[in-house]
C-alpha positions in Angstrom: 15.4 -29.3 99.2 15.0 -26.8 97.0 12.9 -23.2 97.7 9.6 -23.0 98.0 7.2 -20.0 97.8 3.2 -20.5 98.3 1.6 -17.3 96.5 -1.9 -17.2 98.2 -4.1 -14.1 99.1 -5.4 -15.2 102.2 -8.1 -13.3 103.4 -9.2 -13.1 107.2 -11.6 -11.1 109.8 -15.4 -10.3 109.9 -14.6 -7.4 106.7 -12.9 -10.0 104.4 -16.1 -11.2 102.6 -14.1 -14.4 102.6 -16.6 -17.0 104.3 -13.8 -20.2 104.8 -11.7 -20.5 107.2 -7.7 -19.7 106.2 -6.9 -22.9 106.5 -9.2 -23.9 104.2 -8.3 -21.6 101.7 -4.3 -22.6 102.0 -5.6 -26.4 101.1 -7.9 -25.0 98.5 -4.9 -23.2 97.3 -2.8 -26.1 96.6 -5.8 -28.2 95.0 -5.8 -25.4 92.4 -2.2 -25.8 92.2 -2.1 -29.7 91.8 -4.8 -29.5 89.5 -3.4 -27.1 87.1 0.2 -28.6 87.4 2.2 -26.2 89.1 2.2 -28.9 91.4 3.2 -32.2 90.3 2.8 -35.9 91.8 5.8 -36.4 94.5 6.8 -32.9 94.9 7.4 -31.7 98.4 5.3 -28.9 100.1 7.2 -26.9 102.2 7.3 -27.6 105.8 4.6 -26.7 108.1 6.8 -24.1 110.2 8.3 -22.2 107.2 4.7 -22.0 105.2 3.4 -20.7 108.4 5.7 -18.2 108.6 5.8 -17.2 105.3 1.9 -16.8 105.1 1.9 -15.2 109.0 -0.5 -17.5 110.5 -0.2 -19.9 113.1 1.6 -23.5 112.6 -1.3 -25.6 113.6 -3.7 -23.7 110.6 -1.3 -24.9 108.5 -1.0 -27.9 109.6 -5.1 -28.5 109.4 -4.7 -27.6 105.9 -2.3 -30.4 105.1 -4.8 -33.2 107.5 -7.4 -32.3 105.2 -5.5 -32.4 102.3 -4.5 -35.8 103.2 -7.5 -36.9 104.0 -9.1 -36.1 100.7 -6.3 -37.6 99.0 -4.4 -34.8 97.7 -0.9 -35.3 99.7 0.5 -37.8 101.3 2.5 -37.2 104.6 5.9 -38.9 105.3 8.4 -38.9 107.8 9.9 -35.3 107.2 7.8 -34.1 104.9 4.5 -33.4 102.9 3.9 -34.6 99.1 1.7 -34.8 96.6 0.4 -37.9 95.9 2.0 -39.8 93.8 -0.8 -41.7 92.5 -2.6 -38.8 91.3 -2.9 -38.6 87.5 -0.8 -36.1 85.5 -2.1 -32.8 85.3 -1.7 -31.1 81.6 1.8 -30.0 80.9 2.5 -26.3 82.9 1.3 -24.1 81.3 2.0 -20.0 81.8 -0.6 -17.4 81.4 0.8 -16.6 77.5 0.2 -20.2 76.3 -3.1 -19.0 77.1 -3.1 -16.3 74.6 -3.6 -12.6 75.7 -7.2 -11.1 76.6 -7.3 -8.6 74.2 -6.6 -8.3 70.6 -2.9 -7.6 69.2 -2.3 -4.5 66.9 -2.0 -5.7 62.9 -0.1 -6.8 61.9 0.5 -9.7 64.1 1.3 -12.9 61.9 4.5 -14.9 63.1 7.7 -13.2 61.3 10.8 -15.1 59.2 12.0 -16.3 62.4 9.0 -18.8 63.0 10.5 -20.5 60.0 13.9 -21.0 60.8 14.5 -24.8 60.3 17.6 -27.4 61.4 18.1 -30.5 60.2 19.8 -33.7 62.3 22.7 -33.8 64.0 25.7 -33.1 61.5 23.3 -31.1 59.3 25.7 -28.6 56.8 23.9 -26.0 56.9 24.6 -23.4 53.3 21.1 -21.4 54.7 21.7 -17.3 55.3 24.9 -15.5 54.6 26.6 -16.0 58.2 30.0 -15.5 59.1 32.1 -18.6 60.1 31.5 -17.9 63.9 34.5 -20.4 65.1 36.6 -17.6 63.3 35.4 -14.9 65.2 38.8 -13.3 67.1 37.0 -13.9 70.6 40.2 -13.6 72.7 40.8 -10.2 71.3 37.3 -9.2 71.7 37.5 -10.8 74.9 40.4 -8.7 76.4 38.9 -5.6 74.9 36.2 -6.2 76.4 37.4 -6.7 80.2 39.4 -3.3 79.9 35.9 -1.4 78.9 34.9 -3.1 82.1 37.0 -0.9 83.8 35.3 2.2 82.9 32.5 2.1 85.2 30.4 4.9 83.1 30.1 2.2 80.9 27.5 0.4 83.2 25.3 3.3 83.1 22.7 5.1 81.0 24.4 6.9 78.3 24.1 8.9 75.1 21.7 7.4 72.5 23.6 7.7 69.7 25.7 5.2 71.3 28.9 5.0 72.3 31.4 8.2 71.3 34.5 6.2 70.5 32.5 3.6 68.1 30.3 6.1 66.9 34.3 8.0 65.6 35.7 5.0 64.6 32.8 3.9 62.3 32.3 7.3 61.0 36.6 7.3 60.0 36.2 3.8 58.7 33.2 5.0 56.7 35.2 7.9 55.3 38.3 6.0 54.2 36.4 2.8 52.8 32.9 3.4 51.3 33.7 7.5 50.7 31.0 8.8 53.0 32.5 12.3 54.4 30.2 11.4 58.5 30.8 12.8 61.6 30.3 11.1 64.6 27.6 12.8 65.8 25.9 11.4 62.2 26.3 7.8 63.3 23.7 6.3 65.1 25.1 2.4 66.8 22.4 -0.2 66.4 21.5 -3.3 67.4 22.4 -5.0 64.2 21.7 -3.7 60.6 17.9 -5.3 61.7 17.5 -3.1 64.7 18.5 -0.1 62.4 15.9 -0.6 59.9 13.2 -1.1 62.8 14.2 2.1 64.3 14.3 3.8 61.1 10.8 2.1 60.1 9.1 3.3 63.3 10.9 6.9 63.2 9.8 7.9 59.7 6.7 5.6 58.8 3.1 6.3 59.4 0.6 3.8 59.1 -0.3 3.1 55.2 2.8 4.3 54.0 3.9 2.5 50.4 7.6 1.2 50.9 9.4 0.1 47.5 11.3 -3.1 48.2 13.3 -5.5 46.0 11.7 -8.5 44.6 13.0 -11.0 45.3 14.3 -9.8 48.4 14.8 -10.0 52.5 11.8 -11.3 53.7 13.4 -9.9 57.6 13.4 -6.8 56.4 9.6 -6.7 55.1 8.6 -8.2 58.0 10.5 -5.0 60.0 8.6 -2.8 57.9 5.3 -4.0 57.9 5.4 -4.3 61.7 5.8 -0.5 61.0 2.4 -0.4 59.2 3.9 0.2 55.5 2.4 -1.2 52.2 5.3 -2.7 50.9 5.4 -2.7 46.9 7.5 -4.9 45.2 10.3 -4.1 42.3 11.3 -6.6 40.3 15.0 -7.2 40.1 17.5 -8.5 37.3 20.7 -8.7 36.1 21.7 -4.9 37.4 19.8 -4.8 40.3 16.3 -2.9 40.9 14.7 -2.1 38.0 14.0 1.7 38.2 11.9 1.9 35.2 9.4 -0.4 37.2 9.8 2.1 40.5 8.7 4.7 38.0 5.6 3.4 37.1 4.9 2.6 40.9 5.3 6.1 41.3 2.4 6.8 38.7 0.5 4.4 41.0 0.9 6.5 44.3 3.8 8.4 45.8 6.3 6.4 48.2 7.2 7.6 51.5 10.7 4.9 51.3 12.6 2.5 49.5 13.9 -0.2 50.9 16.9 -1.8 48.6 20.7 -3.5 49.1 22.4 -2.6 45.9 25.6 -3.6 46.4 25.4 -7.4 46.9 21.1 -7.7 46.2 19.9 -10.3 48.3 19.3 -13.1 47.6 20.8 -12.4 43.4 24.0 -10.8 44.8 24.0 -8.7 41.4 25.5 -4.9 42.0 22.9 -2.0 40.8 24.4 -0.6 37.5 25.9 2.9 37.6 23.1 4.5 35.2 20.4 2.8 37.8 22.1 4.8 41.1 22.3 8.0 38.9 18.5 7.6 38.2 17.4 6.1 41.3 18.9 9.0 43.2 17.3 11.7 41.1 14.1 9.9 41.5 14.2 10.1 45.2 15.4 14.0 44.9 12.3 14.5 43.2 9.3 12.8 44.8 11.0 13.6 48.8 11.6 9.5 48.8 13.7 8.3 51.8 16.3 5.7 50.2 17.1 3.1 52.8 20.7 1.6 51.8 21.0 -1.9 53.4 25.0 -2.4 52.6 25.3 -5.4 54.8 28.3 -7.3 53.6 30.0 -4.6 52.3 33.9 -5.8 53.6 33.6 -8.7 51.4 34.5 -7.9 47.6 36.9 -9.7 46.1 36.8 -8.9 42.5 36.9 -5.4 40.2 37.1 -1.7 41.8 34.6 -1.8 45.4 31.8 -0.2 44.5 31.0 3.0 46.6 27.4 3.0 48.6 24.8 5.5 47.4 25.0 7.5 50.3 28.3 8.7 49.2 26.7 10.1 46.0 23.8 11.8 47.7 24.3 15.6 48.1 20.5 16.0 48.4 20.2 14.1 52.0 18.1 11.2 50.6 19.8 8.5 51.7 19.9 6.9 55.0 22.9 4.2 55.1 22.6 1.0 57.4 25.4 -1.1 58.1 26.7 -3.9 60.7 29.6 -5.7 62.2 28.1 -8.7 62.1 29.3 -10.2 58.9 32.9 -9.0 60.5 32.9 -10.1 63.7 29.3 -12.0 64.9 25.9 -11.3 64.4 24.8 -12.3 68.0 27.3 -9.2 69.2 24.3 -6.8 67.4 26.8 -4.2 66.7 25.2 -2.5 63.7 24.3 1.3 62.7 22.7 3.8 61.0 23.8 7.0 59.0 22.3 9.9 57.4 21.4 13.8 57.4 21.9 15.2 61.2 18.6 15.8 61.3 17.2 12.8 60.8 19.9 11.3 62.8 19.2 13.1 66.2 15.2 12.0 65.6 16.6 8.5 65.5 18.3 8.9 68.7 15.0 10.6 70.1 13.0 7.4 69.3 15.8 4.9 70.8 15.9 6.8 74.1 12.4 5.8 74.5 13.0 2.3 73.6 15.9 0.6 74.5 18.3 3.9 75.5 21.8 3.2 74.0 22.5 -0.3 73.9 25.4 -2.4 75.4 28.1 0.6 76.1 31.3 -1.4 77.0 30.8 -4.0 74.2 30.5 -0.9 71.8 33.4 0.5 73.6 35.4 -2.8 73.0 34.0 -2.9 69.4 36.0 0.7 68.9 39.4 -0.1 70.7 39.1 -3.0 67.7 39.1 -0.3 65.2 41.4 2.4 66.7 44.0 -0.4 66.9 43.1 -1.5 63.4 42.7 -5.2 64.8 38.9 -5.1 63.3 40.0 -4.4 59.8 43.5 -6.8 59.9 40.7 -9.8 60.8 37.9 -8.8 57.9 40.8 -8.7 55.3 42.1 -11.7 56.4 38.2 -13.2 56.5 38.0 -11.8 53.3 41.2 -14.3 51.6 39.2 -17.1 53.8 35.8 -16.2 52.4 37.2 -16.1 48.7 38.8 -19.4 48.7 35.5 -20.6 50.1 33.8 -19.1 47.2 36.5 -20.9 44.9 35.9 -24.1 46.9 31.8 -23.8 46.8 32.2 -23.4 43.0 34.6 -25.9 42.3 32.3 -28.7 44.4 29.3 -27.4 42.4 30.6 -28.0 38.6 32.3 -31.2 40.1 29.1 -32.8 41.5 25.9 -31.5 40.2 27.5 -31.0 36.4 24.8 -29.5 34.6 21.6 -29.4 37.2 22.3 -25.9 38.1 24.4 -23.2 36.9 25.5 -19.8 38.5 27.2 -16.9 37.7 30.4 -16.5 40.3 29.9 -13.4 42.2 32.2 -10.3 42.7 31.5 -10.5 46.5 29.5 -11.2 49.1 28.9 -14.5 51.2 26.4 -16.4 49.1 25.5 -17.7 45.7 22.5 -18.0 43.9 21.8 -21.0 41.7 19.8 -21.2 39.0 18.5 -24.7 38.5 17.5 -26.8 35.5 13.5 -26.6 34.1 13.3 -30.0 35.2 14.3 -29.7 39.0 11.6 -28.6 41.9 13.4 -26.0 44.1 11.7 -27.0 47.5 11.5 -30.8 46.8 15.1 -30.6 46.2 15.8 -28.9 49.2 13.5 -31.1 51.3 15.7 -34.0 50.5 18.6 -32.6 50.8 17.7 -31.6 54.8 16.8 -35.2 55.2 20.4 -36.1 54.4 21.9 -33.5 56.5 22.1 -30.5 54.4 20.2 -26.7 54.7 19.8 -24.9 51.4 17.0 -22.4 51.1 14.9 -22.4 48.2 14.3 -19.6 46.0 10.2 -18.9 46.9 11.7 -17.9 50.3 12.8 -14.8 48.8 9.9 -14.1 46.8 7.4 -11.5 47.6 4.5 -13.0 46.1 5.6 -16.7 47.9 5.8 -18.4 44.0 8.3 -20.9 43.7 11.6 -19.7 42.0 14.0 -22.0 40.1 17.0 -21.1 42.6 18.7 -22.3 45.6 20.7 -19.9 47.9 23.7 -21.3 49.3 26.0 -19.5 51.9 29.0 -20.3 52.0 31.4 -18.2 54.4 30.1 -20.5 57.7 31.7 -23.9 56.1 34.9 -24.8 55.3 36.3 -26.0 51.8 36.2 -30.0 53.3 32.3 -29.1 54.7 31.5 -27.4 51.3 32.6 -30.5 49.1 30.9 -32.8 51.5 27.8 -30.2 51.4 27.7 -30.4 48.0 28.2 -34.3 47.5 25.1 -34.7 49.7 23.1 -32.3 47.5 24.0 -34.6 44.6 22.8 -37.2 46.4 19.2 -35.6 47.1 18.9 -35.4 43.3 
């Protein structure tokens, strides 16, 4: 039988106040139990011996609380034991006190985030919705062994520094330095949970309630969620073929001065167009000027297959406006959250002042595993060999696409990055399309997801990294099909 506690507050002598004898508030107790469904019909009350113990009264007041209980119908007693009555009628479903809803009033803002709208189709469903890694990929018995021999270091287990972990935080600021030309130290790298948990961080660090943010439009609707929880006003920029238009940041500038921006220039989600060279230049003086902070979401950096890699603002930023956000979960997996934040030292150590209050440093021996991947340059043997795997999915994706939808959508074939974004014919409805598609087992998010206003776009976003050339074909023939 399985354990059972009874929490009641029973109350006893000539001060209680309480007027009914203890054994009537025990069967009380369980009435209000039954009734409300904690208790169900046919479960088992704990024996008379070990309730009385447990409550410190005498057996035989428990056992008059289970007569009377029986009497009124409530139990039922049987040879070993005490039920419920099976006979009883359901109670409502359990409920805890949060289905309830809290007693007092949330701050704003409060409405349900981008995760309340995460969707799944049927059993088999293909899904081409988000940019995610192909997690059966993932190098787990590396990562796995790693892992067992940080286990070793007991000062792992503990509280440590904030920053995070000193090996990862060296090893990311080297691999920043030799492949995205950022000249770091490590006590300039901040470890985060996940390129998400660095924005948050950053958002409640250096926003103040009615702060105007610049974001991209269209854009990450995660990431304007994170900073409106922080109490920004986000204002949108419109985006096109080379990224953020910075004309259009000017004139918001006219409108009010910005405290941020908010941007990914070197894939843009969801358009995966690169920000032009003249743009950086000018965006970069523009933030010099006005004292704006530049957040630089560089997410999927370590997949860029074609032309010269282009190098993240923050390597071009000698007056400290930039704070750079990156991750490891495109590399490795995003449930690890292994992501982090870099900028001036200043603004670094006030990051690290605001996590020790939240969550302290994170999970040390997976970041310590994370590094002994990068020391041992395992971590960047498996991303370029994800990156050959991601570029003949890319090839594949395109291929299926000219092959089975002919002339209902077109594209332009990305230089990198783990997505592409369709442009569809006048004709075609974006979310009707991808309604019927989920109903024949594929996931394709349509373009007003991205949109800052919620108007429906003429695009579809399709990720293709998670599938493999057969599941992208078969993706794609069942797209056709929902036409």
């Amino acid at each position: 039988m399985r354990s059972w506690t009874f929490p009641v507050a029973l109350q006893a002598g000539p001060n209680s106040g309480q007027r009914n004898p203890v054994f009537q508030q025990i069967a009380q107790a369980i009435r209000a139990d039954i009734r409300r469904g904690r208790l169900r019909p046919g479960d088992a009350l704990p024996g008379s011996r070990s309730l009385a113990q447990s409550l410190g009264v005498h057996r035989n007041t428990v056992l008059a609380a289970y007569r009377e209980l029986e009497a009124e119908g409530w139990t039922t007693a049987e040879q070993r034991s005490t039920r419920v009555a099976s006979d009883l009628p359901e109670a409502p479903a359990r409920r805890t006190r949060t289905d309830r809803g809290p007693g007092y009033d949330l701050a704003p803002p409060h409405t349900p985030g981008p995760w309340s709208s995460l969707r799944s189709g049927p059993p088999g469903t293909l899904s081409l919705s988000g940019g995610l890694p192909d997690l059966r990929l993932v190098p787990t018995d590396l990562l796995s062994r790693a892992f067992r021999r940080a286990l070793r270091t007991p000062a792992l287990l503990g509280y440590g520094n904030p920053l995070g972990e000193a090996r990862l935080r060296a090893a990311l600021g080297l691999l920043l330095s030799e492949t995205r030309g950022l000249a770091v130290s490590a006590d300039q790298v901040l470890v985060t949970p996940g390129s998400q948990g660095a924005l948050d961080l950053v958002a409640r660090t250096l926003l103040r309630p009615g702060d105007r943010v610049a974001v991209e439009d269209p854009g990450y609707e995660s990431a304007w969620a994170t900073l409106r929880a922080a109490g920004a006003e986000l204002v949108p920029v419109p985006v096109d073929g080379a990224g953020l238009q910075v004309e259009a940041l000017e004139a918001c500038l006219r409108q009010g001065p910005l405290r941020a921006i908010y941007l990914t220039p070197h894939h843009q989600y969801p358009t995966t167009v690169t920000m032009s060279a003249p743009r950086r230049l000018r965006l970069l003086e523009l933030a010099r000027q006005h004292r704006i902070a530049i957040l630089e979401d560089d997410y999927d950096n370590e997949f860029h297959f074609e032309g010269r890699p282009v190098l993240p603002l923050a390597g071009d930023d000698p007056s400290g406006v930039v704070l750079y956000l990156g991750t490891l979960s495109k590399i490795l997996a995003p449930g690890l959250r292994i992501g982090f934040v870099t900028g001036p030292r200043v603004v670094v150590e006030a990051l690290a002042a605001r996590r020790a209050i939240a969550d302290g440093q994170g999970n040390l021996a997976l970041q310590r595993a994370a590094a002994e991947l990068l020391e041992e340059g395992l971590l960047q043997r498996h991303a370029r060999k994800m990156r050959r795997t991601y570029l003949a999915r890319r090839s594949a994706l395109a291929t299926a696409l000219g092959r089975h939808l002919g002339g209902s959508a077109s594209f332009e074939l990305p230089p990198g990055g783990m997505s592409l974004w369709l442009r569809l014919d006048p004709s075609l409805d974006a979310e009707t399309w991808a309604n019927r598609a989920l109903r024949l087992g594929v996931l394709v998010d349509p373009g007003r997801r991205f949109d800052f206003h919620g108007r429906p776009l003429p695009n579809l976003r399709l990720g293709y990294a998670a599938l493999d050339e057969r599941e992208l074909d078969e993706a794609v023939r069942r797209l056709a099909r929902a036409l």
